[in-house]
C-alpha positions, 0 to 999 in steps of 0.5 A: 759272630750274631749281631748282638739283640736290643738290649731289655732296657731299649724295649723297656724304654720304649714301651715306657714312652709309649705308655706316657701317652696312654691318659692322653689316649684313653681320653681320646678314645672315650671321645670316639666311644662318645661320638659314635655310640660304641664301647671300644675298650682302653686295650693295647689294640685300641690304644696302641696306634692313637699313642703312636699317632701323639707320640709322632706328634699329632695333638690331642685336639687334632686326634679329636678333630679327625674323629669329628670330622669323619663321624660327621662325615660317615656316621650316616652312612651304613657303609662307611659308618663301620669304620668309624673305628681305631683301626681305621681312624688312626692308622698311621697311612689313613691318619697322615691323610685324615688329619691333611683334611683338617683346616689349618687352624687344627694345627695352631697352639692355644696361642694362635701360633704354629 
């Protein structure tokens, strides 16, 4: 017999969890927009890989850190200042190394505490 599909409340589900993080995201993505002077859209496209990046448990501030740190580092580069962009900056691969760049203090709580 077919394997039986996911059920409409698992994609449902999912996506509801996703969508939880999605003020989180466009606030992000306004700090992108701010930085570096573009008009990049609150779209699925847009906000779907920094909504995976937080729900895989990067914090807003680490997803800012990374955006900082990579228009200081390329914004001034005509050759790398085009992927100052969501597809690049938080793509799970490149992020996972973006975010390895930050210093550790990226990744205390308010608290002072891991």
């Amino acid at each position: 017999s077919p394997s039986p599909s996911p059920s409409p409340t698992t994609k449902t589900k999912t996506t509801t969890l996703l969508s939880g993080w999605r003020p989180t995201a466009i606030l992000v993505l306004e700090f992108l927009n701010h930085k570096t002077g573009k008009h990049y859209q609150p779209v699925e496209a847009n906000l779907s890989m920094i909504m995976a990046r937080l729900k895989g448990g990067a914090t807003e501030a680490q997803l800012r850190a990374v955006v900082g740190r990579k228009t200081a580092e390329w914004g001034a580069d005509e050759k790398m200042a085009p992927y100052l962009r969501p597809a690049t900056l938080f793509n799970a691969t490149k992020f996972a190394q973006y975010q390895g760049e930050l210093p550790a203090t990226a990744f205390l709580n308010g608290d002072g505490r891991e």
